[in-house]
PASEBA-1860 file (N, C-alpha, C; in nm, 3 decimals):
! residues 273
1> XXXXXXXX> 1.139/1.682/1.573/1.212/1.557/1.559/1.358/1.574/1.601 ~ 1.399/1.661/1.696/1.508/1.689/1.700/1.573/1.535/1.817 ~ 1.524/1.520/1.891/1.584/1.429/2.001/1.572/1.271/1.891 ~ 1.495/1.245/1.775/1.525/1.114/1.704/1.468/0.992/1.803 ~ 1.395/0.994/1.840/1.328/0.877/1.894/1.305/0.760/1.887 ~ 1.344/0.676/1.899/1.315/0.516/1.843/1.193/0.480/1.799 ~ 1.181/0.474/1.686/1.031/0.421/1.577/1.037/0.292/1.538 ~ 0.906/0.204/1.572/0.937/0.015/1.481/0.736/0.018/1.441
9> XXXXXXXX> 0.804/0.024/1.335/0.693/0.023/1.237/0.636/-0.151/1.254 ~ 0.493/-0.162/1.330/0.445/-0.298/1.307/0.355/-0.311/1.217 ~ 0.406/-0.425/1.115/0.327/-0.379/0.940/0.435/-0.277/0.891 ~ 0.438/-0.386/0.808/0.580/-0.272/0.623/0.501/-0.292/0.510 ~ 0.376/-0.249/0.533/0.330/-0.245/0.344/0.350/-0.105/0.328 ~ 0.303/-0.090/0.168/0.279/0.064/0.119/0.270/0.210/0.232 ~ 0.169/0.182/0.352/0.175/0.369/0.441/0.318/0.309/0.514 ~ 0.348/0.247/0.562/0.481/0.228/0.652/0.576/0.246/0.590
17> XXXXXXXX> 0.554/0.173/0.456/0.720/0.203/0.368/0.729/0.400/0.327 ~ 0.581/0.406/0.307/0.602/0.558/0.282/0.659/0.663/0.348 ~ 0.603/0.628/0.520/0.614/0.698/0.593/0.769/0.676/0.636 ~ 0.839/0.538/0.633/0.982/0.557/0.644/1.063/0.627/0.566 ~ 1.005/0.612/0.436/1.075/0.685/0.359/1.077/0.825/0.390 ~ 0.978/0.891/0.368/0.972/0.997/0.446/1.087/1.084/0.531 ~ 1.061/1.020/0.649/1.131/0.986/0.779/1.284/1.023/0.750 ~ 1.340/0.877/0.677/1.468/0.905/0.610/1.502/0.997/0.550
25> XXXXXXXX> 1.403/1.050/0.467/1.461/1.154/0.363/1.481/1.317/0.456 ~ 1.391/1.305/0.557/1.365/1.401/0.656/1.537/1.427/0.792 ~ 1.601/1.307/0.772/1.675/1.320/0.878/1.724/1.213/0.969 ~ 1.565/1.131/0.995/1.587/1.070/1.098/1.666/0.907/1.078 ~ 1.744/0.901/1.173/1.836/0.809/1.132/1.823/0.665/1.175 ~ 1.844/0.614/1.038/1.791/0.465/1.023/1.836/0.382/1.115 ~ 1.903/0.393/1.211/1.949/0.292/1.308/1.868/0.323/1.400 ~ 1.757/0.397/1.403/1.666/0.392/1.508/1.528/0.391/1.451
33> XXXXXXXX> 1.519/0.325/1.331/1.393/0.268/1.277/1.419/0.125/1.261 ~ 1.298/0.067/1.332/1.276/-0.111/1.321/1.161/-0.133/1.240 ~ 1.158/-0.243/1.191/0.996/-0.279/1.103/0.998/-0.398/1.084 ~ 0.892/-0.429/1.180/0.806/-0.605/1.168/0.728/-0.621/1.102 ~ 0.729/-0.750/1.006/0.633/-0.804/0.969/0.655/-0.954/0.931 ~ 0.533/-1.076/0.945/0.531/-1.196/0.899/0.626/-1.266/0.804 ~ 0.605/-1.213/0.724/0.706/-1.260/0.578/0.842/-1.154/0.553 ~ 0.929/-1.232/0.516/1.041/-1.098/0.448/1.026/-1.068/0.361
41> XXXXXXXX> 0.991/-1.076/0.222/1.001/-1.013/0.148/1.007/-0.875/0.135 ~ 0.890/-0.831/0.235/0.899/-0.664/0.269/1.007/-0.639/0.327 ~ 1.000/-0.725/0.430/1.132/-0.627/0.548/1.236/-0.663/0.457 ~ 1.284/-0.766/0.375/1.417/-0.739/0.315/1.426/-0.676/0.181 ~ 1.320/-0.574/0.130/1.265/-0.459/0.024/1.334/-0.336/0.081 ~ 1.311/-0.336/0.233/1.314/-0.204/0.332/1.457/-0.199/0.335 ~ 1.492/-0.367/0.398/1.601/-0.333/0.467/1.711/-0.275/0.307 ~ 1.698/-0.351/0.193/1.754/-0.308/0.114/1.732/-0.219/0.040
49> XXXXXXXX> 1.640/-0.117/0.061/1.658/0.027/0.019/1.715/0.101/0.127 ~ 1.711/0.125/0.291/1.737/0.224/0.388/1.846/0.158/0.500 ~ 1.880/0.035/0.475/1.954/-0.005/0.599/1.873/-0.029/0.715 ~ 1.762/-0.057/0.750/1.759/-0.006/0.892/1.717/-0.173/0.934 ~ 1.675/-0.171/1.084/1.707/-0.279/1.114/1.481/-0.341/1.090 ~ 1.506/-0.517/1.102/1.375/-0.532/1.080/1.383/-0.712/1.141 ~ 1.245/-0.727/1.158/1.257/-0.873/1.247/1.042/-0.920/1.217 ~ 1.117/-1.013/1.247/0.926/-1.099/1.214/0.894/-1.117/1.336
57> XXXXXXXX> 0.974/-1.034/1.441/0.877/-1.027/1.573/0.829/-0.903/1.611 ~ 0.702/-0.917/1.658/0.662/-0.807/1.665/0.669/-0.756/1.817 ~ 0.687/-0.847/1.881/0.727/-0.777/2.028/0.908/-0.716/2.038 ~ 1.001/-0.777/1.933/1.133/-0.735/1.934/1.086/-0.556/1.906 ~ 1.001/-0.551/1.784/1.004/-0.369/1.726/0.950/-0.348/1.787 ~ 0.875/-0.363/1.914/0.799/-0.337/1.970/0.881/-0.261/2.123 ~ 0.917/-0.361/2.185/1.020/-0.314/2.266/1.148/-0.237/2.248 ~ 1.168/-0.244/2.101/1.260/-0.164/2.065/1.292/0.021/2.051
65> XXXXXXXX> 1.099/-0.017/1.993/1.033/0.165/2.011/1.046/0.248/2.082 ~ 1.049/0.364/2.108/0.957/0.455/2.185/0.869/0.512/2.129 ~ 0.825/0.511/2.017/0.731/0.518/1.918/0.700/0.401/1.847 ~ 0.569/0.338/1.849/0.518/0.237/1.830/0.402/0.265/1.707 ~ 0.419/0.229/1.642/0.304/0.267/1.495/0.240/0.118/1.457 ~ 0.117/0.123/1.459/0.026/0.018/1.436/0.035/0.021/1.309 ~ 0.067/-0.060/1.176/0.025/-0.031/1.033/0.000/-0.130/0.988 ~ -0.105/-0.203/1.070/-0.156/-0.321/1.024/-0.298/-0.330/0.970
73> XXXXXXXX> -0.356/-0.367/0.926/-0.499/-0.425/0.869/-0.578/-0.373/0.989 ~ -0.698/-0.334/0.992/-0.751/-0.316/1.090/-0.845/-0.465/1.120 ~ -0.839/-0.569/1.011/-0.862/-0.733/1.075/-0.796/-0.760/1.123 ~ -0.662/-0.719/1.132/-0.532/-0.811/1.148/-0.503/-0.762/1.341 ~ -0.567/-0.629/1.385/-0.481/-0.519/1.481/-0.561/-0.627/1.601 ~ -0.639/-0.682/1.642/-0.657/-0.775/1.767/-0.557/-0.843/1.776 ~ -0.561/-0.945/1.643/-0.415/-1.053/1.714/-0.254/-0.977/1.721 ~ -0.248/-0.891/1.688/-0.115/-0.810/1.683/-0.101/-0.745/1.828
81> XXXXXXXX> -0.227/-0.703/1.870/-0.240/-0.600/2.006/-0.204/-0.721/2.095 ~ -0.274/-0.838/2.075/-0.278/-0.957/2.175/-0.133/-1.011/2.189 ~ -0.058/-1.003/2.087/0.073/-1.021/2.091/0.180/-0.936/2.189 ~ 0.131/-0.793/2.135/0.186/-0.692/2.218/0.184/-0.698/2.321 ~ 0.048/-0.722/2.420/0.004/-0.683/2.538/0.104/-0.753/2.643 ~ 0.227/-0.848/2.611/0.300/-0.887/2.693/0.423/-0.783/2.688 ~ 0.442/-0.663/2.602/0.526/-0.577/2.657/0.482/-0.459/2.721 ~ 0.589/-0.358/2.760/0.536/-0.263/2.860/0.526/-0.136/2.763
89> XXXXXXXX> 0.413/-0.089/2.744/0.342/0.070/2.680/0.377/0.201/2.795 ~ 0.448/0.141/2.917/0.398/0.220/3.027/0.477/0.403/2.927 ~ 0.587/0.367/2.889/0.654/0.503/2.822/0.645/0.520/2.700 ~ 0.552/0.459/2.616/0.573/0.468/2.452/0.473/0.536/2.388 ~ 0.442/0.577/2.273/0.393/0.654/2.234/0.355/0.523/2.112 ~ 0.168/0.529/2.083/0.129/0.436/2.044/0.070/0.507/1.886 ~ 0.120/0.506/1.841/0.065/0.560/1.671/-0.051/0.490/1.566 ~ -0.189/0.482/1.556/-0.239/0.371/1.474/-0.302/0.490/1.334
97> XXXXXXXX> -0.286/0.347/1.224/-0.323/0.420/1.143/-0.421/0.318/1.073 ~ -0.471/0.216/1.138/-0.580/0.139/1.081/-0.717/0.173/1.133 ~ -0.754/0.175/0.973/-0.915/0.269/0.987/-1.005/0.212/1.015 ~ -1.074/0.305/1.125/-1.165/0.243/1.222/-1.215/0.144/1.351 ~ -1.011/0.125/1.404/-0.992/0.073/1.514/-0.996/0.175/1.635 ~ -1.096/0.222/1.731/-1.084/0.298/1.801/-1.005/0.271/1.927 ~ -0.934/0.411/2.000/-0.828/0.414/2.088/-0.836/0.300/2.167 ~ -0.977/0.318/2.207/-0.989/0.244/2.335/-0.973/0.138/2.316
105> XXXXXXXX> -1.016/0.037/2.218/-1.018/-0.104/2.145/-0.865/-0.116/2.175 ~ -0.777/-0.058/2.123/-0.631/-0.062/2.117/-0.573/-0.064/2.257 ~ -0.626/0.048/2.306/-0.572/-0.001/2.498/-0.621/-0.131/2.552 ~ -0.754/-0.178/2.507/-0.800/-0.309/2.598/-0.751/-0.416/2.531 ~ -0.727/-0.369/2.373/-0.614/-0.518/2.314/-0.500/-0.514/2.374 ~ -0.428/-0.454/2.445/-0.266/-0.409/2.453/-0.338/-0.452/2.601 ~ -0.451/-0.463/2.679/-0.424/-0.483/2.837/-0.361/-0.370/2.887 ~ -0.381/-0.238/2.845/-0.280/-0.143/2.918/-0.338/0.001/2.885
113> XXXXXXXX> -0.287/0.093/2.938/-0.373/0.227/2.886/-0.278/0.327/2.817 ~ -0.181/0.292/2.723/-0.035/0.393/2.672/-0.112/0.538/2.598 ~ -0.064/0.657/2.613/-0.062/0.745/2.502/-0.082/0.703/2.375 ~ -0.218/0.691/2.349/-0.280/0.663/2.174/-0.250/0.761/2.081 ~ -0.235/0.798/1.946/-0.261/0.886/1.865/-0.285/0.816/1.740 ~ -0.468/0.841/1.697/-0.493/0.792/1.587/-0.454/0.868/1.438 ~ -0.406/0.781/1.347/-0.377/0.877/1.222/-0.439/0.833/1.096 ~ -0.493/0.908/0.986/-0.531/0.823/0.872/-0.486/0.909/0.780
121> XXXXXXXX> -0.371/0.870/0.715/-0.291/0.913/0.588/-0.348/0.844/0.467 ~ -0.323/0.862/0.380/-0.343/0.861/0.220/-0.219/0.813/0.153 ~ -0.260/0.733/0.007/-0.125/0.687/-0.046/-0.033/0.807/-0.110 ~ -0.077/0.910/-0.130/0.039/1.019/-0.190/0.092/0.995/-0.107 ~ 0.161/0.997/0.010/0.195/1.003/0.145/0.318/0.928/0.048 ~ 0.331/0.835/-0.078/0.460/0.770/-0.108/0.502/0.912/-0.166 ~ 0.456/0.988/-0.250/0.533/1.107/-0.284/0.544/1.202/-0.219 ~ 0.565/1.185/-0.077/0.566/1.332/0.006/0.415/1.465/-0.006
129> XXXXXXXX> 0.292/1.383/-0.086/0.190/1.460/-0.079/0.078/1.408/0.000 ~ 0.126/1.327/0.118/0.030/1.313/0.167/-0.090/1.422/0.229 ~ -0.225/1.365/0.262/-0.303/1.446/0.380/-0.356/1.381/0.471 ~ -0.279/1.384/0.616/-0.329/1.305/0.732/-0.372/1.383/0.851 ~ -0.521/1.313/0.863/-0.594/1.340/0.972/-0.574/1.254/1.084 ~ -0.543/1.355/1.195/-0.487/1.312/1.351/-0.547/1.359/1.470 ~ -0.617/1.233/1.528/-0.652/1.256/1.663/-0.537/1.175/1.831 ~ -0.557/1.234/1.892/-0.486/1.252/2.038/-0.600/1.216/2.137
137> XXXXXXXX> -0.574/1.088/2.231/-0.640/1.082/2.336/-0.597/1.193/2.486 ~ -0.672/1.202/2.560/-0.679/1.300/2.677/-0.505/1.280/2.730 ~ -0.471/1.158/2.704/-0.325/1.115/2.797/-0.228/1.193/2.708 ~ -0.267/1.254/2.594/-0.092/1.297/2.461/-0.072/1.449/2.542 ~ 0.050/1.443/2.533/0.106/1.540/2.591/0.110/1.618/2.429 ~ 0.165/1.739/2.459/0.187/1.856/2.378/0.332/1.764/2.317 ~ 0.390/1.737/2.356/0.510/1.689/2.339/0.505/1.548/2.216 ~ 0.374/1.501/2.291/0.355/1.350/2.194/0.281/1.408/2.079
145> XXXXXXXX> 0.183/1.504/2.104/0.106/1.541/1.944/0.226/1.617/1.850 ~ 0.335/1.697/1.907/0.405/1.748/1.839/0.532/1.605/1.731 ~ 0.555/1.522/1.804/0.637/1.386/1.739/0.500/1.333/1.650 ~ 0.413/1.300/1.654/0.311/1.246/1.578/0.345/1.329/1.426 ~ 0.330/1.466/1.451/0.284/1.577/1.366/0.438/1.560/1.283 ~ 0.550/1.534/1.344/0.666/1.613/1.247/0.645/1.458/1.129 ~ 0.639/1.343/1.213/0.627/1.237/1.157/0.534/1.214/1.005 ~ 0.424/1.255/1.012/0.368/1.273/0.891/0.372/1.400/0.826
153> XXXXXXXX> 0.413/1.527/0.890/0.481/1.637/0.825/0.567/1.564/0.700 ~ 0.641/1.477/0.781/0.755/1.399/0.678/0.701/1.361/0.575 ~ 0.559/1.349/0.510/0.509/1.293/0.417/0.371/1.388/0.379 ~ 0.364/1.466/0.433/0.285/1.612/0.359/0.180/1.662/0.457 ~ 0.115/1.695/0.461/-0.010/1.789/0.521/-0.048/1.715/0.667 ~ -0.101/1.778/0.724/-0.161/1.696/0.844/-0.243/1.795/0.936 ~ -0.403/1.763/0.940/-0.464/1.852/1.036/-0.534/1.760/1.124 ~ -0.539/1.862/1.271/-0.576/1.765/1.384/-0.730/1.771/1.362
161> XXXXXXXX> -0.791/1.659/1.415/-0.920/1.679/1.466/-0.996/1.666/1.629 ~ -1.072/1.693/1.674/-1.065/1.708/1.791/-1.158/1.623/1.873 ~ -1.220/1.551/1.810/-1.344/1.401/1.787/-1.252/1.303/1.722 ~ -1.251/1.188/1.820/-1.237/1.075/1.753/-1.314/1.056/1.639 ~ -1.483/1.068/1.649/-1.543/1.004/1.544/-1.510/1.063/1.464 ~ -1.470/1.237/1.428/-1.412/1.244/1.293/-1.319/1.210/1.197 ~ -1.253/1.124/1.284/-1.154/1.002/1.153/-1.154/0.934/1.072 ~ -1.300/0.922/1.092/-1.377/0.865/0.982/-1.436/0.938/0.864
169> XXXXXXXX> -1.451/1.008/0.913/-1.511/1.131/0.816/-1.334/1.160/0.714 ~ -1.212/1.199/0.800/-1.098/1.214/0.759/-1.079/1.064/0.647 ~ -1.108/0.982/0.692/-1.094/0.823/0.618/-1.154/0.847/0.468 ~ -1.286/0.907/0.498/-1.367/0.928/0.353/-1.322/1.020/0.253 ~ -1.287/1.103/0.312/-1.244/1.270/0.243/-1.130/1.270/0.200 ~ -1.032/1.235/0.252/-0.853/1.189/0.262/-0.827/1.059/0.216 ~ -0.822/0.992/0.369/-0.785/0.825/0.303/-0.835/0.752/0.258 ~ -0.958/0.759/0.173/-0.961/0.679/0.047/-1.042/0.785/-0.064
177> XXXXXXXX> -0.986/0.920/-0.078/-1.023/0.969/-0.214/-0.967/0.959/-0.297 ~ -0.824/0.948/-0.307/-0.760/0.911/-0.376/-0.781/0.795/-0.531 ~ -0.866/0.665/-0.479/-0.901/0.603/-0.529/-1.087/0.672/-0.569 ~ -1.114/0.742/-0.577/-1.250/0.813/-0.634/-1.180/0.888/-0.736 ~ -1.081/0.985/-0.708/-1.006/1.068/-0.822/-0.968/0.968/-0.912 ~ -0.897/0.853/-0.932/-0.855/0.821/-0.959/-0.962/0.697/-1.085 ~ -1.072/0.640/-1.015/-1.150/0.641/-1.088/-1.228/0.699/-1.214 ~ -1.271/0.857/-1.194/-1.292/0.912/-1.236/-1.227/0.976/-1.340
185> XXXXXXXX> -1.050/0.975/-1.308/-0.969/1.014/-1.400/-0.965/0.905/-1.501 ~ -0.970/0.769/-1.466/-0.947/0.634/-1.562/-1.061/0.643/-1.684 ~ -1.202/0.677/-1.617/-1.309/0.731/-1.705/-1.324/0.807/-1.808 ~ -1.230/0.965/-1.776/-1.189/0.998/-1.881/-1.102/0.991/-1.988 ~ -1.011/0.911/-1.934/-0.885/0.870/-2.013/-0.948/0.742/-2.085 ~ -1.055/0.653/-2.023/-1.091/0.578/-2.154/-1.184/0.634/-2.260 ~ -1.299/0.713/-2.194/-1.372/0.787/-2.308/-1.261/0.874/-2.410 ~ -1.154/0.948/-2.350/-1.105/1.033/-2.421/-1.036/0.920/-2.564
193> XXXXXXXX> -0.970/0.782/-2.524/-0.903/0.730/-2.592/-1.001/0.679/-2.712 ~ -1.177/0.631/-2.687/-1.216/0.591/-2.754/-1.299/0.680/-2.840 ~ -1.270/0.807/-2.838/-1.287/0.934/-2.897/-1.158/0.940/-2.973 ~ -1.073/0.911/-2.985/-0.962/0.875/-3.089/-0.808/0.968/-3.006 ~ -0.825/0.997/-2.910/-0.677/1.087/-2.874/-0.569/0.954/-2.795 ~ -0.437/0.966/-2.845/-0.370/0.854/-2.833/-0.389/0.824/-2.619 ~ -0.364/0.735/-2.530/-0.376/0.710/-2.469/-0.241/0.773/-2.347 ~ -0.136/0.760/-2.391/-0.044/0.861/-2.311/-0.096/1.026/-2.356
201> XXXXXXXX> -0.135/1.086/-2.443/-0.161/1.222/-2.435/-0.293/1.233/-2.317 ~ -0.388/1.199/-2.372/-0.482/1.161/-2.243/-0.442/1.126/-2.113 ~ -0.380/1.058/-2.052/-0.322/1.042/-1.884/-0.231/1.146/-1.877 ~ -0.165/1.210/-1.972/-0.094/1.328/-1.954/-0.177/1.476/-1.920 ~ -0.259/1.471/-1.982/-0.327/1.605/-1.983/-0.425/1.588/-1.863 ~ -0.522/1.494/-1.857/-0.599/1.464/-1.762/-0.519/1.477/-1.598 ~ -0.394/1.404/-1.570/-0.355/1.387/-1.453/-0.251/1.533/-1.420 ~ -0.227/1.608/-1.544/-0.187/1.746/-1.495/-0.356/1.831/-1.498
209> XXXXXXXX> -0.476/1.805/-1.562/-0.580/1.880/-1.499/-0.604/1.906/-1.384 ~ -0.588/1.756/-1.307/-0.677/1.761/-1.182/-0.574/1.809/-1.133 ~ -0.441/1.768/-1.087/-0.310/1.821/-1.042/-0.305/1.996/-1.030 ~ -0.326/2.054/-1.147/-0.368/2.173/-1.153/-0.444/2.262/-1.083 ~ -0.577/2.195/-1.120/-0.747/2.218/-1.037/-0.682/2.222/-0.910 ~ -0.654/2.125/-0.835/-0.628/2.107/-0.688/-0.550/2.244/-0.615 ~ -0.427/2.260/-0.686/-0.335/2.404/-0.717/-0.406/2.518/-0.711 ~ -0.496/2.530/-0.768/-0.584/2.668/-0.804/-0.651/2.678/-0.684
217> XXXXXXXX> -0.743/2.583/-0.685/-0.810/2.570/-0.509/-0.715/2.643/-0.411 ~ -0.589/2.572/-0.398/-0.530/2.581/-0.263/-0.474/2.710/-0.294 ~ -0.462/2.754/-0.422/-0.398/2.881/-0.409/-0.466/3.028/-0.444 ~ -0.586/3.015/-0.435/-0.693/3.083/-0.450/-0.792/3.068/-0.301 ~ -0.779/3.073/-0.194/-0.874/3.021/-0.112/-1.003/3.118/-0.097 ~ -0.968/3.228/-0.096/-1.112/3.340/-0.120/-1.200/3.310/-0.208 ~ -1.199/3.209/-0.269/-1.282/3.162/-0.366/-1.342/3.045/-0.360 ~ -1.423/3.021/-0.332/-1.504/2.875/-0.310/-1.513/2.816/-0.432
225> XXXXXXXX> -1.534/2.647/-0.398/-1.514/2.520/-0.518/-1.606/2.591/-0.646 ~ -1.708/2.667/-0.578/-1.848/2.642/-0.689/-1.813/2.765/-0.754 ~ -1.763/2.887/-0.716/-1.701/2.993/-0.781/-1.600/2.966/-0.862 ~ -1.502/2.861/-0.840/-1.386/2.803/-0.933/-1.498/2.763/-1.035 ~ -1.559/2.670/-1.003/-1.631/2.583/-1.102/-1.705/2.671/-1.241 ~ -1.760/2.794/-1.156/-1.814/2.882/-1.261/-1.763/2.958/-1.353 ~ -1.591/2.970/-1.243/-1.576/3.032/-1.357/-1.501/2.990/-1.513 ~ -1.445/2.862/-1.490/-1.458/2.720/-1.635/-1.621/2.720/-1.686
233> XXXXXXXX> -1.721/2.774/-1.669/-1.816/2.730/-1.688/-1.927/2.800/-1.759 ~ -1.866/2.823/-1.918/-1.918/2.919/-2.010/-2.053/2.879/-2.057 ~ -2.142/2.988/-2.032/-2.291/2.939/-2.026/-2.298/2.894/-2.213 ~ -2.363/2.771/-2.223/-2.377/2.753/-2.378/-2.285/2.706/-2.405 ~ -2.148/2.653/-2.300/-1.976/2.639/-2.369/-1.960/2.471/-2.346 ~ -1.854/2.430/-2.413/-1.831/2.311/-2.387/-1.829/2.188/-2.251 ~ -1.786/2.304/-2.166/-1.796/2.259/-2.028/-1.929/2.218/-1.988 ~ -2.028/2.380/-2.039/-2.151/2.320/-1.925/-2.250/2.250/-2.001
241> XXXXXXXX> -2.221/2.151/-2.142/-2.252/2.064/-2.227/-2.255/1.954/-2.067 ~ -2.102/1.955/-2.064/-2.072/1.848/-1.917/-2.132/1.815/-1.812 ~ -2.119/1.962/-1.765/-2.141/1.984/-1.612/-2.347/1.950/-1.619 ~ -2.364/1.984/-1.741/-2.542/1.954/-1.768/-2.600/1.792/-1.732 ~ -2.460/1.730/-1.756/-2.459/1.596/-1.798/-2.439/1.512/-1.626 ~ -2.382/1.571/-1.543/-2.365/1.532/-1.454/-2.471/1.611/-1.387 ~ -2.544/1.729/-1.352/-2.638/1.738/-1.303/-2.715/1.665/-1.327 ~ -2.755/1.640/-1.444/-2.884/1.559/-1.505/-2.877/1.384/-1.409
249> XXXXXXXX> -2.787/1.340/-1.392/-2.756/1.196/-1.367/-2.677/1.210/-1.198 ~ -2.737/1.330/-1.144/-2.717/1.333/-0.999/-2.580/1.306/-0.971 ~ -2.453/1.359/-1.017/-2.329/1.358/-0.988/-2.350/1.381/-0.835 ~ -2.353/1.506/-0.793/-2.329/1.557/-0.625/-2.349/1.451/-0.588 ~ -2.534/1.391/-0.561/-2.557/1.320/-0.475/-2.492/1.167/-0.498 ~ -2.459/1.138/-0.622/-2.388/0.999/-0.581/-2.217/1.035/-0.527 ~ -2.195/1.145/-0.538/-2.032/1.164/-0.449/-2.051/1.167/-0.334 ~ -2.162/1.236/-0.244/-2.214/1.244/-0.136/-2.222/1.138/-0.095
257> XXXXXXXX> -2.320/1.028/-0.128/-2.382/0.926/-0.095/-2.258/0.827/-0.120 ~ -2.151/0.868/-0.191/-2.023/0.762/-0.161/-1.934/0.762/-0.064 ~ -1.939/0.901/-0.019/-1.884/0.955/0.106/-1.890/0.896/0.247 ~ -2.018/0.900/0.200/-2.147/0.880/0.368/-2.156/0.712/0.387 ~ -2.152/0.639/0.277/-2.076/0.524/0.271/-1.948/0.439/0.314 ~ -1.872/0.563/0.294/-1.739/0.527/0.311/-1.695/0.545/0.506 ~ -1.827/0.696/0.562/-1.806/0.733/0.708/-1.863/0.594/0.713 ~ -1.989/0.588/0.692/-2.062/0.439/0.767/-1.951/0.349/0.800
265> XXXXXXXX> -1.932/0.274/0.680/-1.805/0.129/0.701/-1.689/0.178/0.796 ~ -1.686/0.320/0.814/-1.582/0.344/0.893/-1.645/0.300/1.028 ~ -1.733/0.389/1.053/-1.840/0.273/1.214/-1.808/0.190/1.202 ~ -1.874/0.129/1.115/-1.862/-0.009/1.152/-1.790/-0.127/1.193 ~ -1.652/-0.018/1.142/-1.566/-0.141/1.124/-1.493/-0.114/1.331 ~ -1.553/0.020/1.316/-1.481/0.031/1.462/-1.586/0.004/1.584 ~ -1.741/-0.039/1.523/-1.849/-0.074/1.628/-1.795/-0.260/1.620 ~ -1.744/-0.291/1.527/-1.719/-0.434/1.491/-1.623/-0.514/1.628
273> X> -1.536/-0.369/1.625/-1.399/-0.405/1.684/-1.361/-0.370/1.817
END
């Protein structure tokens, strides 16, 4: 990120505001971040946390870019592209992060063929913990995957993949597990509460468990999930009371089968589009 490139975020919800933030906190300077969207309320949220500049046109941030980031709805990315397609992509660097709009869809909405790079980040991404999976069409230079990369660097983890179709797979695993953890944590925090433990001690202990768990993983890697798992997992002990309980009622296969769910709709939404 050293040369600071002109970025106009089209779409300012939640991943755009994250990723500016980011951005900002990283260096890059707000007079060369733009962000469109329909209504102000957002852009004047943005403009009054970071200064930077913002407009309800989307061809102004658009032309303003040299980095162009799609962060719109993936219902919404036809009429937005159709909007676009009256400016020139010929030098810009095209960033999307709506799941399951494929490259090509995006060049024939835009009427044009620019340097694509698909991304699918996650909401930690507001606390600097994001994990985003990134693909590069044949046209990204070394130069363009490296600006992609510092960009969500700015907001945590990021590994490439080398298949489009695996973005979807990245969509299931990444950008929307979050909301499965998060489920699952709500589960215990209500059983735990109606087992009598006050309700902040419970979201306390529970959301430093998994927080933890995750830690151990990453900092243990010679050790696989199911070897972690065993070794919490005192034969006859409280745990595998649990872990009995979720074998019995097919835990794996309904996480699996939520997964494989989640790749599907990812097709689909990009066979749709």
């Amino acid at each position: 990120m050293t040369n600071y490139s002109k970025i106009a975020f089209i779409g300012c919800g939640n991943m755009a505001t994250a990723i500016i933030s980011g951005l900002v906190a990283s260096g890059w300077p707000v007079e060369k971040i733009m962000a469109s969207n329909p209504s102000r309320g957002k852009l004047d949220n943005l403009a009054d946390q970071f200064s930077l500049q913002t407009t309800n046109d989307n061809r102004e941030a658009a032309n303003f870019g040299d980095i162009v980031v799609l962060a719109v709805k993936p219902q919404k990315l036809p009429e937005v592209c159709l909007q676009l397609s009256q400016c020139d992509f010929s030098n810009k660097l095209v960033i999307s992060v709506a799941a399951g709009f494929r490259a090509a869809k995006i060049a024939d909405g835009l009427k044009q063929n620019p340097v694509i790079i698909r991304a699918m980040p996650n909401t930690p991404a507001l606390i600097g913990l994001g994990a985003t999976g990134l693909y590069a069409t044949s046209q990204a230079t070394e130069n363009n995957r490296q600006i992609a990369e510092s960009i969500f660097q700015a907001v945590g983890q990021t590994n490439w993949v080398s298949n489009e179709s695996h973005i979807d797979i990245v969509t299931a695993i990444a950008g929307s597990s979050p909301a499965y953890i998060f489920l699952m944590m709500q589960s215990m925090v209500e059983q735990a509460v109606s087992s009598g433990l006050p309700e902040q001690d419970a979201f306390d202990l529970i959301t430093q468990a998994v927080s933890g768990a995750a830690q151990l993983a990453k900092a243990t890697p010679a050790k696989t999930l199911n070897t972690l798992r065993k070794e919490v997992t005192s034969p006859g002990g409280t745990t595998a009371a649990a872990i009995t309980v979720f074998k019995n009622n097919e835990f794996e296969d309904i996480v699996k089968k939520a997964v494989s769910a989640s790749i599907q709709r990812g097709r689909e939404l990009g066979n749709h589009n």
